[in-house]
N, C-alpha and C positions, 0 to 999 in steps of 0.2 A: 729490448728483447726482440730478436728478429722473428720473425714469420715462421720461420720454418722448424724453429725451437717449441712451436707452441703443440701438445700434446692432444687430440680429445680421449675426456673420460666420461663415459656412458654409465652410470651410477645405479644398476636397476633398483638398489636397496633405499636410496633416499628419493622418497614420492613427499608432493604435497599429505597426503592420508596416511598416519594419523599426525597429530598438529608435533608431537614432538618429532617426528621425522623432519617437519617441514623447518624446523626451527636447527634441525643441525643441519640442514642443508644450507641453511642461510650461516652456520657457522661453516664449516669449508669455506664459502664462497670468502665473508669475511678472514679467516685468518689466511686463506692461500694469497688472498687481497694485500694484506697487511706484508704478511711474512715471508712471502714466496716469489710472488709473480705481479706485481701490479697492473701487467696488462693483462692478467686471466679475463677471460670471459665466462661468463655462465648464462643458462637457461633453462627452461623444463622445455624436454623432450620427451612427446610423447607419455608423460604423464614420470618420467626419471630426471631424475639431473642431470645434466652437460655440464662437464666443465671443459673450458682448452685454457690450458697453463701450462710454462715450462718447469715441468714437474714429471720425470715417469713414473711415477709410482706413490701415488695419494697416502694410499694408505703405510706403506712406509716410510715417508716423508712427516705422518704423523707423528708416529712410536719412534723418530728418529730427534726432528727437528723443530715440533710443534714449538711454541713458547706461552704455558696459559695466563689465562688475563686475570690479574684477582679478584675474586669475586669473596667479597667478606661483608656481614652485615650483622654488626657490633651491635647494633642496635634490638636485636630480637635473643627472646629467649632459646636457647640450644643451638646457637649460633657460634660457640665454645669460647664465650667471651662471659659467658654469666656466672657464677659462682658453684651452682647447681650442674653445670652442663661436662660432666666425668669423660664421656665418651666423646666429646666432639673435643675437648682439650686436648686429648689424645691423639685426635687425627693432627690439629692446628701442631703440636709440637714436633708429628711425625714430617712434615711437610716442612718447616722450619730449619728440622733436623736433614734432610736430604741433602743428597752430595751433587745432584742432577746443579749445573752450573743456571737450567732453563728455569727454575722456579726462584730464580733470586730475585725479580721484581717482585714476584708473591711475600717472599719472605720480609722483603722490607714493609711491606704494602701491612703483614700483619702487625708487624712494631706499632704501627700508626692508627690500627683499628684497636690494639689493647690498650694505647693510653687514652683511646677517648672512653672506652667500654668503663676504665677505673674514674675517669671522670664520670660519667653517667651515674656511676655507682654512690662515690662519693659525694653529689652535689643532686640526686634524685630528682634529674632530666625527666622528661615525657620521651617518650618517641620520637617526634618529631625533631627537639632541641638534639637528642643525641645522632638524629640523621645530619644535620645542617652543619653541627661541628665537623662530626667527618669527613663531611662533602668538603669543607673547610680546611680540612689537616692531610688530607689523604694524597698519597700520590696520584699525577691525573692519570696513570694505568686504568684506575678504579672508579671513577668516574662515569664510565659508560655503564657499569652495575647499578651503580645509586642510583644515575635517573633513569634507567630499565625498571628498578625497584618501586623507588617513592618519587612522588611529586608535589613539588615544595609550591605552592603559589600562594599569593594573599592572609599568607600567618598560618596558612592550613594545609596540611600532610591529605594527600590523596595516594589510592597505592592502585597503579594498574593493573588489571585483574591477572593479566597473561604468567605478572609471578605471585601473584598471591594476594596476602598483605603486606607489601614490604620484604617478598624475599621468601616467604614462608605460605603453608598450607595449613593452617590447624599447626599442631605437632611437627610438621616436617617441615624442615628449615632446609633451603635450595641450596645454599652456601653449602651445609656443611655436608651433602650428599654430594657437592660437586668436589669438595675437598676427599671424601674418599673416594670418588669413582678416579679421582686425580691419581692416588695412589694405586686403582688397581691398574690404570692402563701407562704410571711410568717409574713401574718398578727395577732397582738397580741390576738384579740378577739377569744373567743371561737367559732362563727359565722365563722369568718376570717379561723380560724384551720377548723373544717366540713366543707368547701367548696372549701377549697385547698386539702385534701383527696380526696374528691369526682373527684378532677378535674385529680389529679394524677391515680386513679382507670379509670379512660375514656381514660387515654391516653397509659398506659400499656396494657389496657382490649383490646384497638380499640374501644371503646362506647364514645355515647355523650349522657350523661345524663345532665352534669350543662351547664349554658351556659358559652360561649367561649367567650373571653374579643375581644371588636371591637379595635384591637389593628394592627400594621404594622407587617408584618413576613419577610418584603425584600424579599433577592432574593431566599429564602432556599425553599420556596412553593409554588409555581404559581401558583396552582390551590386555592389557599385560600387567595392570597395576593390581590384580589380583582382589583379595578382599572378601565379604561374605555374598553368596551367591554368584563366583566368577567359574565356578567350578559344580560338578556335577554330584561330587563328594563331597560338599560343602564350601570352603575357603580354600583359594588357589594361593599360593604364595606369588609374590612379584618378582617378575625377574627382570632383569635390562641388560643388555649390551653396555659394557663401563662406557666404551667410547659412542656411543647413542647420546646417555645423560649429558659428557663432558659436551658434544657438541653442540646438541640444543639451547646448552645453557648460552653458552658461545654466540649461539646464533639470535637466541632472544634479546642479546644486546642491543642489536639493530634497533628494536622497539624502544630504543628511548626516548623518552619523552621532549621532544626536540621544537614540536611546532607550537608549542602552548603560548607562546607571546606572540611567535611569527603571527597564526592565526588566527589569535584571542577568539580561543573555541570556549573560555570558562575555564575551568578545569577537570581535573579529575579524569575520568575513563574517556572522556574525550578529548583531551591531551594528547591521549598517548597515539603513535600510528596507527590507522587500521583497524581503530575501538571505537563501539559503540554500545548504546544501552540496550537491549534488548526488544523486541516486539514480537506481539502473540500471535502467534502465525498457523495455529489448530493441528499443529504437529502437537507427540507427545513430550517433546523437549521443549518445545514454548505453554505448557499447559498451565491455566491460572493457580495460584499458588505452587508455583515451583519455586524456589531459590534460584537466582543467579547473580552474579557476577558480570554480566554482561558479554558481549561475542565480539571474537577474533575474526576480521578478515582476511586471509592470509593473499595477496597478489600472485599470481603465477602468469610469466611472460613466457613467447616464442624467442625474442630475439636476444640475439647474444647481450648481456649486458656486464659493462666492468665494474668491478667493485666501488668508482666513484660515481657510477650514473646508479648502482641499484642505492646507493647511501642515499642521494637523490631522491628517489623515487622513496625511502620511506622516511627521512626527512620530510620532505613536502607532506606526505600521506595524502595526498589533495583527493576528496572525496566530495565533492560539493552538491547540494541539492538545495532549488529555493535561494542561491546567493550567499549561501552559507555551507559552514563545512556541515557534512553528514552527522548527526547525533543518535538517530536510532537506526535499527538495521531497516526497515520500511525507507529510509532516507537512502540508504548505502542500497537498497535493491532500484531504486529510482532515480540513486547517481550514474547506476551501470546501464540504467534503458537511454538516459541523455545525455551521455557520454562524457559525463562530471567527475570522470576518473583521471589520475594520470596519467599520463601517456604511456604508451607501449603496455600495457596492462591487457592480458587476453583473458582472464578470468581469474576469478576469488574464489577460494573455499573456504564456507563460512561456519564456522565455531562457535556454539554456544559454550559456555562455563556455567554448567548446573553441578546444584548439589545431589549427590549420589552417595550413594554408601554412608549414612549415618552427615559424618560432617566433613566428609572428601568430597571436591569440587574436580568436576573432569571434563575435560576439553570433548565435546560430544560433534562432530560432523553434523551440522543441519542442510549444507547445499554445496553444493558448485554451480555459481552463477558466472555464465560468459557473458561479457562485457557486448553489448551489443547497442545500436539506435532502435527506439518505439518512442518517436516525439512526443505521441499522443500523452506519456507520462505525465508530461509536466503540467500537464491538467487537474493532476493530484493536490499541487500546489496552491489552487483555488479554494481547495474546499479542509486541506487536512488542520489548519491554525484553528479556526472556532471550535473544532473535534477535540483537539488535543484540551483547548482550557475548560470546556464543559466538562471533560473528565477527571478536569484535575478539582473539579471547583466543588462535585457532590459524590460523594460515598455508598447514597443507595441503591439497593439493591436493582434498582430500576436502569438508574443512570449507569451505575457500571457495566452492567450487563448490557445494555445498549455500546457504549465506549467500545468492548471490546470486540462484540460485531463488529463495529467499523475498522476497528486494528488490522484484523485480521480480513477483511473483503479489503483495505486498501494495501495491507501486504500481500495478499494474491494477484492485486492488480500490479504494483509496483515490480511483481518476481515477473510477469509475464506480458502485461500491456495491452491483453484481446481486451475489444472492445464488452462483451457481455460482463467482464469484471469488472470495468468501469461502472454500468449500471449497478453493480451490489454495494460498490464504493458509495454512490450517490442514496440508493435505497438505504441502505444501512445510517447514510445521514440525516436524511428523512426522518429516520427511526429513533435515532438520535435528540436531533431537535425534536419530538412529542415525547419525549421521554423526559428532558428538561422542561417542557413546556407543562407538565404535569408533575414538576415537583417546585412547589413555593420554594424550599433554600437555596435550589437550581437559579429559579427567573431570579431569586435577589442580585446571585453572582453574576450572571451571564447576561448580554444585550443579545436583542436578536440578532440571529445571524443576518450577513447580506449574503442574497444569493449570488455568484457569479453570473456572468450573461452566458444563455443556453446554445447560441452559434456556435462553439466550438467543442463543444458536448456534441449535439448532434450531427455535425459532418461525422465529429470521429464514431457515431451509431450507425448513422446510414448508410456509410462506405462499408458498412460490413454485415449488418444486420435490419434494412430494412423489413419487419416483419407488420404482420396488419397487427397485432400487441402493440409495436411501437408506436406505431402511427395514430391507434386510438387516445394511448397515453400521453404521448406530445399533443394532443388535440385536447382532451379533459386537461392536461395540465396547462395551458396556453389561455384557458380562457379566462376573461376578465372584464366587469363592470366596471362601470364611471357611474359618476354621482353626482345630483347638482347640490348635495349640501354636505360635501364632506370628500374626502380622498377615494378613489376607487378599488375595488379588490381583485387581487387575484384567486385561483383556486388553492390556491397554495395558503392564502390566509383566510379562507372559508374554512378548509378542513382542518387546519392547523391552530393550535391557539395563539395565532398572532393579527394583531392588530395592523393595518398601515399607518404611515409616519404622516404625522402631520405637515401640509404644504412646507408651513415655517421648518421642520424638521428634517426633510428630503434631504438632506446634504450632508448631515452628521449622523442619522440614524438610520435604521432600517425596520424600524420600525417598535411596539410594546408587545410584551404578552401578555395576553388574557387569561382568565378562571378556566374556560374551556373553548373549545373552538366555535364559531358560528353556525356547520353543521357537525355533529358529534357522530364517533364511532367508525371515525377512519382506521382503520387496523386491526380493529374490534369486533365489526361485522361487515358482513358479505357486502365484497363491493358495491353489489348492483342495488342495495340497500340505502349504502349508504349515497349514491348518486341518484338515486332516486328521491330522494330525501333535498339533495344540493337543486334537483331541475324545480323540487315543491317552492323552495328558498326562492330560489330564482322568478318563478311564476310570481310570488307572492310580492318582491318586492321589489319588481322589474318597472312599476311605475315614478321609483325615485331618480332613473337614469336618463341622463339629457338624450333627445330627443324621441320619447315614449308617442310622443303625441301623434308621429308617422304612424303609427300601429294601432289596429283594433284589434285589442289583447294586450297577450306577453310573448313575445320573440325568447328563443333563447337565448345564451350566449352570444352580445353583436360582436365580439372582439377574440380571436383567436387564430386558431392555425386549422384550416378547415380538415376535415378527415373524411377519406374514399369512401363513398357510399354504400360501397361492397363488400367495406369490411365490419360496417356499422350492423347490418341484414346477417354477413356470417355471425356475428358476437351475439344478436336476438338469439341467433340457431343452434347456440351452444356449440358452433363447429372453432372455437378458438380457446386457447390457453388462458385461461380466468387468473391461475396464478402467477403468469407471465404479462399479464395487463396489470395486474395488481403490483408487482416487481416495478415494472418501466413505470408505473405512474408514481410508486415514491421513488424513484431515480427523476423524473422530470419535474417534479412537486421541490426536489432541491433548487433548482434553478432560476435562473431571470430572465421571461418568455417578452417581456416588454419592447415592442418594436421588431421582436425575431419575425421573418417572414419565409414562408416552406410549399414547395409545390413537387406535391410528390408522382414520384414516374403516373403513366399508366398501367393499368394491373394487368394486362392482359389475361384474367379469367370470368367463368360466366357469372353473373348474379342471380344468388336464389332471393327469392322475394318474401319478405313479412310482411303481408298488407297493410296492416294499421301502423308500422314504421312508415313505410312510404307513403302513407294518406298523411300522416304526421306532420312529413320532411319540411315538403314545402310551408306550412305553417308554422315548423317551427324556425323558419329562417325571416318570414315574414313575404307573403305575396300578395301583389298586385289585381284586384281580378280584372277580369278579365273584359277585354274593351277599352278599358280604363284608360284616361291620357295623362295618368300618372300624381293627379292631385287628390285622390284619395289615399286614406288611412289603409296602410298594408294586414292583409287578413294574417290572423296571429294562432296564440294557444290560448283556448279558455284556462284562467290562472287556476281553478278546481281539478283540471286534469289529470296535472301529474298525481297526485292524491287517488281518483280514481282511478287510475291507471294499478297504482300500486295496492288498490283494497279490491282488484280482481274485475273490475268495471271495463273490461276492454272493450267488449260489443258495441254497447253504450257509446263510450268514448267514440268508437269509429264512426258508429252514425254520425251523431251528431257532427264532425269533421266533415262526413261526407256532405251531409245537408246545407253546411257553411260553406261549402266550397259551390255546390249546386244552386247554394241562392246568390254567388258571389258570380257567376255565368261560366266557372268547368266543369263542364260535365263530365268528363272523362274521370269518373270517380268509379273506383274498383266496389261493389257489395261484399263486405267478411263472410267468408269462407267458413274460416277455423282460426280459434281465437290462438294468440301467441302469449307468453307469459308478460303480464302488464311490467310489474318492474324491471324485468329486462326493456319493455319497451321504453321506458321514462328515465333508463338509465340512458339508450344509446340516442336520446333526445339531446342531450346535453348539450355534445359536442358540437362544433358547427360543422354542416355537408361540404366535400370540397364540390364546389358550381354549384347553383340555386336549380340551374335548369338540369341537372343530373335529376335532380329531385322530383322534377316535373317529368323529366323520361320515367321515371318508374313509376309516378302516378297513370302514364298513359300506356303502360304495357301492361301493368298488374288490369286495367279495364278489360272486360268480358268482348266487347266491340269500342273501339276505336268513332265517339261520336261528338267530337269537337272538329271545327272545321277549319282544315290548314289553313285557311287564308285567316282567319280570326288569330288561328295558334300563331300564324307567323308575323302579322302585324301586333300582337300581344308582346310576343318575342324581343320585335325590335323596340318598344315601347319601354318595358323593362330593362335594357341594355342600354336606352337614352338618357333613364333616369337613376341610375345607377350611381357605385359610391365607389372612390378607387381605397386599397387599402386590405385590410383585414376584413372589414365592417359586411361589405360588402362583394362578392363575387360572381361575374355575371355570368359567364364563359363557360361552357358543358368542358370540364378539364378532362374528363372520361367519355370518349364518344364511344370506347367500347361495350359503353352498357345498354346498345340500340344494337348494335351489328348482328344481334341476334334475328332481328324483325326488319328484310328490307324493308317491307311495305311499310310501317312503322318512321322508320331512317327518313324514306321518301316523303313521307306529310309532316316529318317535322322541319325536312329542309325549306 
């Protein structure tokens, strides 16, 4: 066909929205393919069809020279093969009976569906047996119906939702609506001919100029399919465009069930092209206990494509996510962020098939998702497999309700990829995992989870949201004991009721769950409670951990990701988001902090001061006094502290700090002011400080006068830096020198 033959047609009536448009566009495209032009091109333009084919005139090319494909399905009741079925025999004989030379494929096609339908009768088939004959006996015209229809794998009938069950809706049978709308749009009279043009011109055009047959459209139109409450006066009748249904039908051919071996997706709804299960996504079409059927992704490309490259394209259906093809829509939104789609694909509109109207199933618009890269996606990949079997594994009321938080924070990450959705993703798993961890039928099914490693979690947070929330959370969530008689813990399995894996077990498990968690009441009560509670833990049994005996005391946390010291002082001062720490700390509480190492910017703001935090600091990292050539036991925290700290004992508590430090030879000790709330203070203890000697700067500014003397401060300084530790454990280096610049004089005697 030469170049210059080929026509465009600008289609403004057939849009992807609603799904039966989208589905007779795809028949045009196939039968002009087939019958017409096989180098047509098509595409959506601008949200219409294009087509270029040597064709002037589409829509009279239909009503002229269509030839339809038969679509018969013997197998269902009202299908006009059953005994009972008065009305659709009717049509099937009217159709038989026609002089139209185009429908003689059909008419043999029927000979071949009525002896299997009296077989099925006489020898009382299933379903299933009565589809396999036919598919068996049938001309291959018919063929592309059946496995549109049903899909046959492993002894067992599956039915793609996109037609039903097998062809049907409840009551309405697709066959035999497409056998009448056949008759209204290729009737023999001259009258018959101008009024199926005109109807075909309305539907290409987007106009309504004839009127529209008060006929059923099922579930492909809901805003036309009529029914109770479609109307303001009660029930609207259904109307359609004959040549609308004819080509949809037409066009749902495409979807036949074509990759189910290529792929071995399993079977059933994810068989077919473009199909997947559903997932709750806190719209009101994914709302728990809805019915569905599952959703249709329909592809819409730019580029010209011919009828052999789009068969192609849904052939293949290639949707992959995880290494595997797509099976829930969460999968299909996170094939389109990593580019796990077909090629040439510019975006999906994606279709749920919920029940509406009593027991009508209707193709409902949930998105139009453009195909786009957010790598960070595939991060999703790490954490969504233990989600998915936790939920399949307990029924109650706990565990579900947790499950489908995560469904739905990983389907809002999957749709859009920002990093703070990621943390609802991980929070929500958090949530998850104590929710199983608190139900015995749960722990029977389920192993602990392993956490993923947390490096590629937090690039993709920091690039985008480093906030002081974050920074505290990755700090409480990082930290972690060693032990000299047993496995060490992290915080993750303090506040969680999980156990660590025994040496012998490291490498096959991730560890047991326990009755309850070591400290209780993560989720339950107020953060700074329940850390308050973790630093008592800590005090109390920080003498089990190798190398205790450097310390006179209890050190905090020696193992972690240190945190700014400025944001430890704003979080005492209530000046930060308590439920945005609480958020990011079960987002980081998912994770594997083991070996992760982080050094965050400098903050460039001022520091307000909590005195008894900063008389704390140093103490609770563990310091040297002062003089010292390094072979003494590091001054610590009294293990009673945190305790009083959190029964209102601040005053107290700071003396005595102060005292310990002025018999240890720093003077440079601040006298309490004004006391600050004690559990906030013993919560922001926890974490480790980032630099030892930041800690020691705020001990020496919060002082009234400045009476330690530089030359001591500075050979102390170096003294502490010589004997130092590299790693986590230890950090010697003021990593914030902007929390002096306030005080030159200050700056100057600590250089």
């Amino acid at each position: 066909m030469s170049e210059r033959n080929q026509i465009r047609h600008v289609l403004a009536g057939i849009r992807p929205e609603p799904l039966g448009s989208y589905l007779a566009g795809l028949g045009l495209i196939r039968l002009i393919g087939e019958q017409a032009d096989p180098a047509a091109t098509s595409r959506w333009d601008s949200g219409a069809l294009a087509i270029e084919a040597a064709v002037e005139d589409i829509a009279d090319w239909l009503v002229s020279s269509y030839v339809p494909t038969p679509v018969l399905s013997p197998w269902n009741n009202g299908s006009g093969f059953g005994a009972k079925d008065v009305e659709p025999k009717k049509t099937l004989l009217e159709l038989r009976q026609h002089p139209s030379p185009r429908l003689e494929p059909f008419q043999a096609a029927i000979g071949a569906a009525s002896k299997v339908a009296d077989l099925q009768e006489a020898n009382h088939w299933e379903k299933s047996r009565a589809v396999q004959e036919f598919r068996n006996r049938c001309p291959e015209e018919v063929l592309p119906w059946v496995d549109a229809a049903v899909v046959l794998a492993d002894d067992q009938t599956y039915y793609p939702p996109l037609l039903g069950t097998g062809g049907n809706d409840g009551r309405l049978d697709f066959s035999t609506n497409f056998h009448q709308r056949l008759l209204d749009v290729l009737g023999p009279t001259e009258k018959a001919h101008s009024r199926s043009l005109t109807l075909a011109r309305d539907l290409l055009g987007g106009e309504q100029t004839e009127q529209l047959a008060n006929a059923a459209v099922g579930q492909f139109d809901p805003a036309a399919a009529g029914g109770p409450g479609s109307s303001r006066f009660g029930a609207a009748a259904s109307l359609v465009n004959p040549w609308a249904f004819v080509l949809l039908i037409e066009g749902a051919l495409l979807f036949a069930a074509s990759a189910t071996r290529r792929y071995q997706h399993g079977a059933g709804r994810a068989a077919v092209p473009f199909t997947v299960y559903s997932s709750p996504d806190a719209s009101a079409s994914g709302a728990g206990g809805e019915e569905t059927r599952g959703e249709i992704w329909v592809p819409v490309w730019a580029s010209p494509y011919t009828l052999a490259e789009v068969r192609q394209l849904f052939g293949e259906a290639r949707a992959s996510w995880n290494r595997r093809p797509a099976r829930r829509s969460v999968e299909f939104y996170a094939a389109t962020r990593t580019l796990g789609v077909s090629r040439g694909v510019d975006e999906f509109v994606r279709y749920g098939l919920q029940r509406r109207n009593g027991l009508a199933f209707a193709a409902v618009p949930l998105d139009r998702v453009d195909v786009r890269a957010k790598p960070a996606v595939r991060l999703l990949a790490l954490v969504q497999d233990w989600a998915a079997r936790a939920a399949s594994a307990d029924q109650s009321a706990a565990v579900t309700h947790a499950a489908r938080q995560f469904d739905m924070a990983q389907m809002a990450y999957a749709r859009n990829g920002e990093p703070g959705e990621l943390r609802d993703v991980l929070a929500a798993l958090t949530t998850l995992e104590k929710a199983v961890g608190r139900s015995g039928r749960a722990r029977d099914k389920i192993a602990v989870r392993r956490p993923p490693k947390a490096d590629g979690f937090l690039a993709e947070f920091v690039q985008e949201v480093a906030t002081p929330e974050l920074r505290i959370a990755v700090g409480l969530a990082s930290c972690t004991v060693m032990s000299a008689t047993g496995p060490g813990r992290t915080m993750r399995q303090i506040v969680i009721p999980v156990d660590p894996p025994d040496a012998a077990e490291r490498s096959r498990s991730a560890g047991r769950w326990r009755e309850s968690p070591v400290v209780t009441g993560f989720g339950a009560r107020p953060l700074r409670q329940v850390l308050a509670d973790v630093l008592s833990w800590r005090l109390r049994t920080a003498s089990d951990e190798p190398g205790q005996d450097k310390f006179r005391g209890a050190p905090t946390f020696r193992f972690g990701i240190p945190v700014p010291v400025a944001d430890l002082h704003a979080w005492v001062l209530d000046q930060l988001d308590e439920g945005a720490i609480d958020t990011w700390l079960r987002a980081c509480l998912a994770l594997d902090w083991h070996g992760i190492g982080h050094e965050w910017r400098p903050l460039g703001r001022p520091l307000v001061l909590v005195p008894t935090l900063g008389l704390l600091h140093p103490l609770a990292q563990g310091l040297v006094p002062a003089g010292d050539d390094g072979d003494s036991a590091r001054l610590a925290l009294q293990p009673d502290w945190a305790n009083r700290l959190t029964a209102g004992q601040v005053r107290r508590v700071h003396e005595e700090a102060a005292q310990r430090l002025r018999q240890a030879g720093w003077d440079a000790v601040p006298a309490l002011q004004r006391t600050a709330n004690g559990t906030s203070i013993a919560a922001a203890l926890v974490p480790r400080v980032a630099g030892r000697w930041s800690a020691l700067d705020v001990l020496d500014r919060l002082a009234t006068s400045l009476r330690s003397k530089p030359d001591e401060s500075a050979a102390t300084s170096r003294s502490e830096s010589a004997n130092g530790h590299d790693g986590n454990e230890f950090s010697e280096s003021s990593e914030f020198p902007d929390l002096i610049t306030e005080s030159p004089q200050l700056k100057e005697e600590l250089s």
